[in-house]
C-alpha positions, 0 to 999 in steps of 0.5 A, a space after each residue: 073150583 069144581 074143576 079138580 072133582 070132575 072125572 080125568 076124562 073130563 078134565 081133559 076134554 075141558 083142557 082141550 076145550 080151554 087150549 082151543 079157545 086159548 089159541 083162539 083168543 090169541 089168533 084173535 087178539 094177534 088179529 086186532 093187533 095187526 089191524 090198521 087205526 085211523 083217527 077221524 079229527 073232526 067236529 060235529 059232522 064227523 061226532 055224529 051230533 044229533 044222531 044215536 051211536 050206531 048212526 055216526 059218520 064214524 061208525 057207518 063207516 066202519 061198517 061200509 069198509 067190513 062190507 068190503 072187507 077191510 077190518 080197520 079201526 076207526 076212532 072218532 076224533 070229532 068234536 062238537 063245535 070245534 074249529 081248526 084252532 081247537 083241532 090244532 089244541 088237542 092234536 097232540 093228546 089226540 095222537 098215540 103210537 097206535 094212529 097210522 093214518 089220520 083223516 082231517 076233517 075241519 074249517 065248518 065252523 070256522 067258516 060258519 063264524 066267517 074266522 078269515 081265510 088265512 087264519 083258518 088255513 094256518 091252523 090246518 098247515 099246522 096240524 098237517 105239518 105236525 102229523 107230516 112229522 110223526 110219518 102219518 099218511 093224512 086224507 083231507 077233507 074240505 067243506 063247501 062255504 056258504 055265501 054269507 061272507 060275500 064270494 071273495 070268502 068263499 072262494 079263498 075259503 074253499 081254495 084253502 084244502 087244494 092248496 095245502 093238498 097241493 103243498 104237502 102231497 096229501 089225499 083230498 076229499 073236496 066237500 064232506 056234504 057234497 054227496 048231500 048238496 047234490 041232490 035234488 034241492 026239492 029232497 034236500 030236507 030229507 037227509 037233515 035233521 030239524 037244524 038244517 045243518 047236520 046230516 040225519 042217518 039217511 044223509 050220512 049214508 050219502 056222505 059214506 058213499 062218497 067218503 069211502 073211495 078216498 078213506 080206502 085211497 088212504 088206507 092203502 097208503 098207511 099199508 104201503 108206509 108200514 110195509 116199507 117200514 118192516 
């Protein structure tokens, strides 16, 4: 309201002053608006259970990738509890056309509820096949079976992420705790929380260590797959 009593001289200068900061909120805006998005399907493992925001599988990765960086935006698709019938439920509104890539990263609590192989292995065919047919590149992740259920099951179980790897052409990231499950027994303690089953802030760390070639992998291919497009 003051702006019209401000001497001309002045009046120009804020006019300069508002252009710049006019182009530079659009150079920013085209920026943002250039930049990849990935979605993370998950459950708690990708949600950050346990943790404060900052800390999160999701956040620690997108900070590992400005370190390098590469300015994606990573949109946290984890849910607690969550299993790949779930996953394969809310896949549809989980989607819009901004998602270029998406990492799928489901099967613990399937296995933790010991859910047969085949049921587990429908659901991920399933929500592979849906993201194949919206063109989005996908990078799987796999987790490590316990042996409750006997070595039968864990075997079919683990076997599930390479076979349907195998079966679509997609990127593989065998076992998100594998970072974790190959320290030491002795120092396990220390990257998980009072649970004993979710990372705490220093155990994701590990896990974005080894995630993070394989989350590269797939967004160069998301870039390779825009660029064809234009």
């Amino acid at each position: 309201m003051l702006y019209g009593f401000i001497p001309l001289r002045y009046n120009k200068l804020i006019g300069m002053i508002l252009a710049l900061f006019y182009v530079a909120a659009g150079a920013s805006s085209s920026q943002q608006s250039d930049s990849l998005t990935i979605l993370i399907m998950g459950d708690s493992l990708v949600q950050g259970f346990g943790l404060a925001q900052n800390d999160g599988l999701v956040n620690q990765l997108e900070i590992a990738l400005l370190d390098k960086g590469i300015n994606v935006d990573l949109i946290n698709g984890g849910v607690s509890g969550d299993t790949t019938a779930g996953g394969l439920a809310r896949l549809e509104w989980s989607l819009n056309d901004d998602i270029d890539g998406v990492v799928v990263s489901l099967g613990a609590n399937d296995m933790l509820r010991g859910v047969p192989t085949k049921h587990t292995k429908d659901n991920l065919s399933q929500i592979i096949q849906k993201l194949k047919d919206r063109d989005l590149p996908v990078l799987l992740v796999g987790i490590r079976s316990i042996e409750n259920y006997g070595k039968e099951y864990k075997l079919k179980f683990e076997s599930i992420y390479a076979e349907l790897t195998k079966e679509f052409g997609l990127i593989l990231y065998p076992d998100l705790l594998s970072p974790i499950l190959n320290q030491d027994n002795l120092q396990l303690e220390k990257y998980y929380q009072a649970d004993k089953l979710h990372p705490n802030a220093d155990g994701v760390l590990l896990i974005v260590d080894g995630l993070i070639p394989f989350l590269i992998e797939l967004i160069e291919l998301t870039k390779k797959k825009i660029d064809k497009l234009e």
